[in-house]
N, C-alpha and C positions, 0 to 999 in steps of 0.2 A: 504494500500500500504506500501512495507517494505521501509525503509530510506536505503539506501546503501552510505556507506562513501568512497569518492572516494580519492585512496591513490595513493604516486604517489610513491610507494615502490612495486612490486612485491612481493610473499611470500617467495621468495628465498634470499630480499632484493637487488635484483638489480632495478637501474634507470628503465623505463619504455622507448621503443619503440619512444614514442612519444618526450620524452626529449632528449633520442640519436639524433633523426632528429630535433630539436630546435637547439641541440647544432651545430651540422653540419653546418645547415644554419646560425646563428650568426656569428661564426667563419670563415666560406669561405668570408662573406659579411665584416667582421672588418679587416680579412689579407689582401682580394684580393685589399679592399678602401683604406687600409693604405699604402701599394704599390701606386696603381693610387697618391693618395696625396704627396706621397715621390716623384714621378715622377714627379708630375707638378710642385712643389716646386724648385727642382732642375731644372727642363728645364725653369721653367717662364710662363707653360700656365694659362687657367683657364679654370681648374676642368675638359678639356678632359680627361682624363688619370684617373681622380676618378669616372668620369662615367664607363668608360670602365673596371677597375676594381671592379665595385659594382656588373657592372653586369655579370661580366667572375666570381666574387665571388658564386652571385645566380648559376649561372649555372655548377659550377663545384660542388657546394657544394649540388646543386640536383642529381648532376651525382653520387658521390659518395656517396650518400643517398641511389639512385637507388640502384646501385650494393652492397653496405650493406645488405639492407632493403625488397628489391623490386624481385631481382632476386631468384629462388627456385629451 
């Protein structure tokens, strides 16, 4: 059986597919939570608003994965 080295470079050296949609999701999920956070802080809740931000983060930041990645 061959060893195949799995690189996360393309041969053209660009990032790879998969790390574009890593980064998408980290980034929607650290903006949209630090928002919600900035939000409750300043109003005095607790942690509504960084829910609501984690998860309007996942979901926009799948959205726009989507329409990247997904659509043809």
């Amino acid at each position: 059986m061959e060893d195949r080295k799995v690189d996360i470079l393309n041969k053209d050296g660009k990032i790879t597919t998969l790390f574009y949609m890593l980064g998408f999701l980290l980034a929607g999920v650290l903006i949209w939570g630090a928002i919600g956070w900035g939000i409750d802080n300043w109003l005095g809740h607790n942690n509504y608003f960084l829910i609501g931000g984690v998860v309007l983060g996942i979901g926009s930041s799948l959205y726009l994965a989507w329409l990247r990645f997904g659509r043809k």
